[in-house]
C-alpha positions as CSV (number, residue, x, y, z in Angstrom):
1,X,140.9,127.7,110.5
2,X,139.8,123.9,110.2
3,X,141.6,122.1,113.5
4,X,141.5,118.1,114.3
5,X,141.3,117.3,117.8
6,X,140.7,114.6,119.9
7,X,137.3,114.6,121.6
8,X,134.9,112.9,123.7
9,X,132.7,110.1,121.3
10,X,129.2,111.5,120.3
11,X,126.9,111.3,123.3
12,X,123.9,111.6,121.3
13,X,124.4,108.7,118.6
14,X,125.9,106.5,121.9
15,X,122.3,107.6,123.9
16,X,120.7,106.3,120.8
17,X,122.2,103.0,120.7
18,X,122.4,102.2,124.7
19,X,118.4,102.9,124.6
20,X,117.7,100.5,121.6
21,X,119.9,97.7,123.1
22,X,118.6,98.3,126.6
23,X,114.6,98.2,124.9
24,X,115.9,95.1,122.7
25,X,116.4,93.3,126.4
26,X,113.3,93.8,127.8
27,X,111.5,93.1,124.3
28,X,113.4,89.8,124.0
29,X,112.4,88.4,127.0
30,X,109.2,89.8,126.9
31,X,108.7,88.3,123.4
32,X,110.3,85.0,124.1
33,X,109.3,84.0,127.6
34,X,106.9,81.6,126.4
35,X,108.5,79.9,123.8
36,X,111.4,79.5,126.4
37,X,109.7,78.2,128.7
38,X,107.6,75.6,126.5
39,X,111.0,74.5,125.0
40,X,113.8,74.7,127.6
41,X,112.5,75.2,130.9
42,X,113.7,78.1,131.3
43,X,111.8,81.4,130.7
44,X,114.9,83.7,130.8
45,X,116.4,81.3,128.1
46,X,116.8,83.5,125.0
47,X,116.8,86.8,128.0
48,X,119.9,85.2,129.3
49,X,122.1,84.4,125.9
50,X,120.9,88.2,124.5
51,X,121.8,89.8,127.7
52,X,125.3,88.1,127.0
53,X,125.6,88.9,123.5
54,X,125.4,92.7,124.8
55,X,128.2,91.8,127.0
56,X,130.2,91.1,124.4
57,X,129.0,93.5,122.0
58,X,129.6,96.3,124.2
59,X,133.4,95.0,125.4
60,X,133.7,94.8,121.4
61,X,132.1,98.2,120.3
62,X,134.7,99.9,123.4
63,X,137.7,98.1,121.6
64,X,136.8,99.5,118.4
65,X,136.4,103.3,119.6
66,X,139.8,102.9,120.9
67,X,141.4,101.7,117.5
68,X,142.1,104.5,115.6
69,X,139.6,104.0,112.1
70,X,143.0,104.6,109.7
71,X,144.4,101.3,111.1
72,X,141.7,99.6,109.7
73,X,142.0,100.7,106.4
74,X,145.4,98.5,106.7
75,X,143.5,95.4,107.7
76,X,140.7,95.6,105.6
77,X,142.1,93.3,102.5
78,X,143.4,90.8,105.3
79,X,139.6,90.5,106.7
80,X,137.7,90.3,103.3
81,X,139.8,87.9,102.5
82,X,138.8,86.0,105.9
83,X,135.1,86.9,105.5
84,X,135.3,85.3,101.5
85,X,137.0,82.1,103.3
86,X,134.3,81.8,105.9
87,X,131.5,82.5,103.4
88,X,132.5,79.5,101.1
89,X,133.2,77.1,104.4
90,X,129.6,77.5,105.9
91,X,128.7,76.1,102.5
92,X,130.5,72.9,103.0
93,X,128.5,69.8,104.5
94,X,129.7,69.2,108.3
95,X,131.6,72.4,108.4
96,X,128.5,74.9,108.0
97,X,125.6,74.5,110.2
98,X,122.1,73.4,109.0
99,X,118.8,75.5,110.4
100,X,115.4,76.4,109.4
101,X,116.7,74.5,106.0
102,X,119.4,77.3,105.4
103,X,123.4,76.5,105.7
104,X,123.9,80.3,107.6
105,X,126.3,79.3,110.8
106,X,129.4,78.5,111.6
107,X,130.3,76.5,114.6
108,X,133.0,77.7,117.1
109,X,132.7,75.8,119.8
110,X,129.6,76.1,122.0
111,X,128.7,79.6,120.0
112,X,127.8,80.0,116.3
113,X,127.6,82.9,114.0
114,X,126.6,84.2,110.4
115,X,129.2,84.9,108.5
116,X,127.2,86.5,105.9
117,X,126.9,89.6,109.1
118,X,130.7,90.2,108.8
119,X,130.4,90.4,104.7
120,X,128.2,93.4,105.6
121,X,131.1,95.1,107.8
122,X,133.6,93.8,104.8
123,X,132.0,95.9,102.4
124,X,131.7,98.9,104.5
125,X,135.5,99.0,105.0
126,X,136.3,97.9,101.4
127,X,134.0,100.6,99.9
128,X,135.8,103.3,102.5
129,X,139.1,102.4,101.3
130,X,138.7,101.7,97.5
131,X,136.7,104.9,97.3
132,X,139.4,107.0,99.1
133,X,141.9,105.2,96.8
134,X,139.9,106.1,93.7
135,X,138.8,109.4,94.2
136,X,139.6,110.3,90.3
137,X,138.0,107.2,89.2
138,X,135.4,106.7,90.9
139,X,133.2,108.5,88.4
140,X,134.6,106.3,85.7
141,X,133.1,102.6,85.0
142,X,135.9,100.2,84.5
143,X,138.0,101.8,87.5
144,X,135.3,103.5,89.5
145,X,132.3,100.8,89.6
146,X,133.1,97.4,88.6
147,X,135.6,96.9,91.1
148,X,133.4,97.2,93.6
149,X,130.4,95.4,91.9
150,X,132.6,92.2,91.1
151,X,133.7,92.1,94.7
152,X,129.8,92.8,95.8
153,X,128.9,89.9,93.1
154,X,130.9,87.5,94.7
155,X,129.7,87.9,97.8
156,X,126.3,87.9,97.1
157,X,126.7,84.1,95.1
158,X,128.5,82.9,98.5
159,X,125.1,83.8,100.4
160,X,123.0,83.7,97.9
161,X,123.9,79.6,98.0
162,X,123.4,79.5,101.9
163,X,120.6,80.6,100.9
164,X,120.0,84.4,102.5
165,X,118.5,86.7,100.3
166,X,118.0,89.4,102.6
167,X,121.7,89.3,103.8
168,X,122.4,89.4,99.8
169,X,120.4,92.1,99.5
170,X,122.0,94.2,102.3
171,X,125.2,93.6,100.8
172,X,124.3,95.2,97.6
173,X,122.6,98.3,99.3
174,X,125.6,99.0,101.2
175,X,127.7,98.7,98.1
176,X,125.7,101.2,96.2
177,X,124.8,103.4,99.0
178,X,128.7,104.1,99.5
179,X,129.3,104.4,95.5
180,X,126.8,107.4,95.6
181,X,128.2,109.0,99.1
182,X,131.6,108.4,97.4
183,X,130.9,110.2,93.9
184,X,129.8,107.8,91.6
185,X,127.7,109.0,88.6
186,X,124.0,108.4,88.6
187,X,123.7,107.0,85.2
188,X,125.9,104.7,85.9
189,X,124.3,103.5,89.2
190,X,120.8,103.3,87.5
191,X,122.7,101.5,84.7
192,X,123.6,99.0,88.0
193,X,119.8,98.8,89.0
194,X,119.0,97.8,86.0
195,X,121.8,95.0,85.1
196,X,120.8,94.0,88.9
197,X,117.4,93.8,88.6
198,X,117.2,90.8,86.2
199,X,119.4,88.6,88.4
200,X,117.6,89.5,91.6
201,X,113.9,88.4,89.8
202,X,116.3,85.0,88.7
203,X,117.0,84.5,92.2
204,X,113.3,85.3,93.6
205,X,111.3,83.8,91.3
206,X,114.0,80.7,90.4
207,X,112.9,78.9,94.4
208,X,109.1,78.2,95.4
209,X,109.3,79.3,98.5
210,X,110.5,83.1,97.5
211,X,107.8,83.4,94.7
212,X,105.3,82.3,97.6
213,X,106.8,84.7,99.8
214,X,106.2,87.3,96.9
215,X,102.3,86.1,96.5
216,X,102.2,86.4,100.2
217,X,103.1,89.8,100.1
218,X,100.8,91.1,97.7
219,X,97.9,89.8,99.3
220,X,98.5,87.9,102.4
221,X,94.7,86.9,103.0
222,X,95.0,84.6,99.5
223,X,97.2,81.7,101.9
224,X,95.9,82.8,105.9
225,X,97.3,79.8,107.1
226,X,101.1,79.6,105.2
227,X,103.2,81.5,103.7
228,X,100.7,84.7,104.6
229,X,100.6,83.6,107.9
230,X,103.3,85.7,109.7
231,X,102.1,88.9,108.0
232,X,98.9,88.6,109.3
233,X,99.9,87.9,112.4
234,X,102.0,90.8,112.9
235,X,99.8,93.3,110.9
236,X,97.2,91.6,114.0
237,X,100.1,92.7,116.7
238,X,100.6,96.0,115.7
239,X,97.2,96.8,114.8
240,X,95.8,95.6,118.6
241,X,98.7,97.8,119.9
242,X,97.1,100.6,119.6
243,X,98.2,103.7,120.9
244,X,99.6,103.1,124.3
245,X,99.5,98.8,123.9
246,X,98.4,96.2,125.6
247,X,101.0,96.2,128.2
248,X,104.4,95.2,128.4
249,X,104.4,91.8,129.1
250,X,100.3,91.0,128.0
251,X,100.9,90.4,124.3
252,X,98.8,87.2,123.0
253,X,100.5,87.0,119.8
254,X,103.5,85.8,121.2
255,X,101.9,82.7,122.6
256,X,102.8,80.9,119.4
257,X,100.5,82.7,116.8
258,X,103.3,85.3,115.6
259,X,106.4,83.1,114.1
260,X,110.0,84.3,114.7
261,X,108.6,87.3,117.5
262,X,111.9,87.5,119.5
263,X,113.7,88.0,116.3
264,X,112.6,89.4,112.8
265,X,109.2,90.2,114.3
266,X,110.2,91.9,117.7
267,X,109.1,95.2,116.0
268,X,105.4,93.5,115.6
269,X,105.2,92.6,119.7
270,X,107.0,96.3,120.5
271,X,103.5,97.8,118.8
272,X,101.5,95.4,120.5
273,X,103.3,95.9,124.2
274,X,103.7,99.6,123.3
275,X,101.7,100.3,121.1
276,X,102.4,103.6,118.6
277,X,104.1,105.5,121.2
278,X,106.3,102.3,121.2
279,X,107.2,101.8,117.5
280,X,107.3,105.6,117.5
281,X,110.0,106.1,120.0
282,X,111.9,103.2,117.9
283,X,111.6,105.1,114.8
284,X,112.8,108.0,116.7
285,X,115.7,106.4,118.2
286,X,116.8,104.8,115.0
287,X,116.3,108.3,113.1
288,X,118.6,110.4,116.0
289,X,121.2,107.3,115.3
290,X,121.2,108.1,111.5
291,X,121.2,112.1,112.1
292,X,124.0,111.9,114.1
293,X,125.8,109.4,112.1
294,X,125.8,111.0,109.1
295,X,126.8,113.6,110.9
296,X,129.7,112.5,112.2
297,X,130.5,111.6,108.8
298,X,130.0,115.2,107.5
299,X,132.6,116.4,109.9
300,X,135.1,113.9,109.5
301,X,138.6,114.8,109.1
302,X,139.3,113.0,106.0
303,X,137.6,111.5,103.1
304,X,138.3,107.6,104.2
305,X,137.5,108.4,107.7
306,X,133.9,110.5,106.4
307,X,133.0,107.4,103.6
308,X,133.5,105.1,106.9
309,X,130.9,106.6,109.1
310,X,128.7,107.1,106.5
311,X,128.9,103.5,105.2
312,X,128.3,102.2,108.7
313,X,125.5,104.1,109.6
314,X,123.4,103.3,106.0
315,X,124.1,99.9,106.4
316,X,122.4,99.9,110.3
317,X,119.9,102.1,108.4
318,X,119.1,99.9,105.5
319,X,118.9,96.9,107.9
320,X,115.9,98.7,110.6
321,X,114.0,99.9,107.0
322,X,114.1,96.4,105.8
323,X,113.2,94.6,108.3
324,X,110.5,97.5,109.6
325,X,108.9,97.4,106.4
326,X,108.7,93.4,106.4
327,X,106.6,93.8,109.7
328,X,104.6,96.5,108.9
329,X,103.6,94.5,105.1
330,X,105.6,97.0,103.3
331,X,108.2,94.7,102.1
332,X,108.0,90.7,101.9
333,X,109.7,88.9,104.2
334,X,113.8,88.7,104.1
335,X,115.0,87.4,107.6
336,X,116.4,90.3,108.5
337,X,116.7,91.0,112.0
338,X,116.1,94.5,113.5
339,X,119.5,95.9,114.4
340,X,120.3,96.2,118.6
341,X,116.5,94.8,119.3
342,X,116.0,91.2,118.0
343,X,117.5,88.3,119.3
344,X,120.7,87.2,118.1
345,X,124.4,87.4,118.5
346,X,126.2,88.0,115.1
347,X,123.9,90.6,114.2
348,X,124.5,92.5,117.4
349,X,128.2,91.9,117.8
350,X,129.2,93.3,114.5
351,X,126.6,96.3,114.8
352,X,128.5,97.1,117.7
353,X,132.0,96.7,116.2
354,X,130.7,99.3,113.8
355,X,129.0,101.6,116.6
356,X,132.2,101.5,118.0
357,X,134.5,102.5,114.6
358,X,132.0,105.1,114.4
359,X,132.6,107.1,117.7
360,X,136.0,106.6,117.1
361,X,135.8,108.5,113.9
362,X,133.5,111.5,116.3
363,X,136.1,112.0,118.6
364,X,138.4,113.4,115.2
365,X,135.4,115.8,114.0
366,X,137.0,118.6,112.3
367,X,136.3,122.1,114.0
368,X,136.4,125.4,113.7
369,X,139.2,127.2,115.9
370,X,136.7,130.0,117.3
371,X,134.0,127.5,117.3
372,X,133.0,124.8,119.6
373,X,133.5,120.8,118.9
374,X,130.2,119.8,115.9
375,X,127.4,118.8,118.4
């Protein structure tokens, strides 16, 4: 007999996570010490603001675990509606925020965030509850998939405009990982790929910078000095890593050779600090996260509650593959930070907000009443 009960979270996947963030800490400041130091004084600058953001992530990851996961299904129109609002008013002049020549933040008061990291949360918890509220469609194409892709479409065109093409990208994967956990039909997902892949060459190819991005990325040595400049340099910090690295704390690459190396390069200074056991313990880490993750979602006692878990836990997946593959030259560069490691608050606050639903959903594993608790 199948029994519900209420259990302690999942150790493991919560092990997984408290590791990451706490290596994230030292890497920021490692990473950033110099930079800080040359532009505020301060050494600890970025250090101190991260080591906040955790604060708060953590206080918001042990609020979610204590909200049961089926009250947010009732929620969930009320904040994609809230994440579409705040996705169109970043795009307005004086409302959204202007750096690095993308329109990305929002301004509350002294702190700032991406709204384009709550429309990956939004379509997580949409996707749960459409697909639980579809179950005999979702195999169908008018009920089961377009749904879904017209909400996914509008969101992309809101970030898409900021621009963020990595966040757009994310979004998508999300959407279609879920449709295929869920049940949708294969043919009609490839069907998807292939209507997608003519507007995602429209949007790469239709700005300079992304087709130089794209020429960077299949040979990185043709521009040294610009747009193949923070491949090298990274390829040059993991590859002087080594096995065991440098040291933590000795890496030259973060004396303003590697661009961005406290946030979508912190992978690139964790190889060169260290070195392979380094990246390979990340790997690791990030791998027990997804095992147990997906796990949870195995045993979970319902269909929304399973979709959920499962949704969360791609989209943290998606995010370390992208942006691990944009370090190691595997993938051309999106701006996508490395999830509970790289600097920045948005990122981490909502990755913990999801952390959090998803040891919620662990502590309602369904077991087997001669059997112990799913471990």
């Amino acid at each position: 007999m199948d029994l519900v009960k209420k259990r302690a979270p999942d150790y493991w996947l919560a092990l997984a996570v408290i590791a990451l963030v706490g290596l994230g800490l030292v890497m920021v400041y490692s990473a950033s010490a110099i930079v800080a130091q040359d532009r505020f004084g301060d050494s600890s600058f970025f250090f101190k603001r991260q080591a906040l953001w955790v604060l708060l992530g953590t206080a918001a990851a042990m609020i979610a675990q204590r909200i049961h996961y089926e009250q947010l299904r009732r929620v969930t129109p009320f904040f994609v509606l809230v994440t579409l609002v705040v996705l169109t008013l970043v795009l307005i002049p004086g409302v959204g925020r202007i750096a690095g020549g993308a329109r990305r933040w929002l301004s509350i008061g002294p702190a700032s965030f991406q709204p384009a990291e709550a429309a990956k949360m939004a379509m997580a918890l949409y996707m749960a509850r459409f697909l639980t509220s579809r179950t005999a469609d979702v195999q169908g194409l008018q009920r089961g998939v377009l749904p879904p892709v017209l909400l996914a479409g509008l969101m992309l065109g809101l970030i898409l405009l900021q621009p963020d093409m990595g966040s757009a990208i994310l979004v998508g994967l999300v959407m279609a990982a879920m449709l295929f956990v869920g049940g949708a039909r294969l043919l009609h997902l490839l069907g998807l790929s292939l209507a997608g892949a003519p507007i995602l060459a429209v949007a790469v190819l239709g700005e300079e910078y992304r087709r130089r991005r794209i020429l960077a990325f299949l040979d990185p040595w043709a521009d040294p000095q610009g747009m193949g400049f923070h491949i090298i340099q990274s390829l040059l910090a993991l590859g002087s890593g080594g096995i065991f690295g440098v040291g933590l704390g000795a890496s030259r690459q973060k004396y303003f050779y590697l661009p961005e190396r406290h946030t979508d390069f912190i992978f690139a200074i964790v190889g060169e600090e260290l070195g392979l056991i380094g990246t390979a313990s990340v790997l690791l880490l990030f791998a027990l996260f997804a095992y147990r993750g997906f796990r949870i979602a195995r045993a979970a006692p319902t269909r929304y509650a399973g979709l959920l878990a499962s949704g969360i836990t791609a989209m943290v997946l998606l995010q370390a593959v992208v942006n691990i593959g944009v370090t190691t030259g595997m993938l051309p560069i999106t701006g996508v930070p490395l999830p509970f490691l790289s600097f920045g608050g948005s990122s981490l606050v909502f990755t913990m907000i999801g952390v959090g639903i998803v040891l919620n959903i662990s502590q309602y594993a369904v077991t087997r009443e001669r059997g112990n608790a799913v471990t």
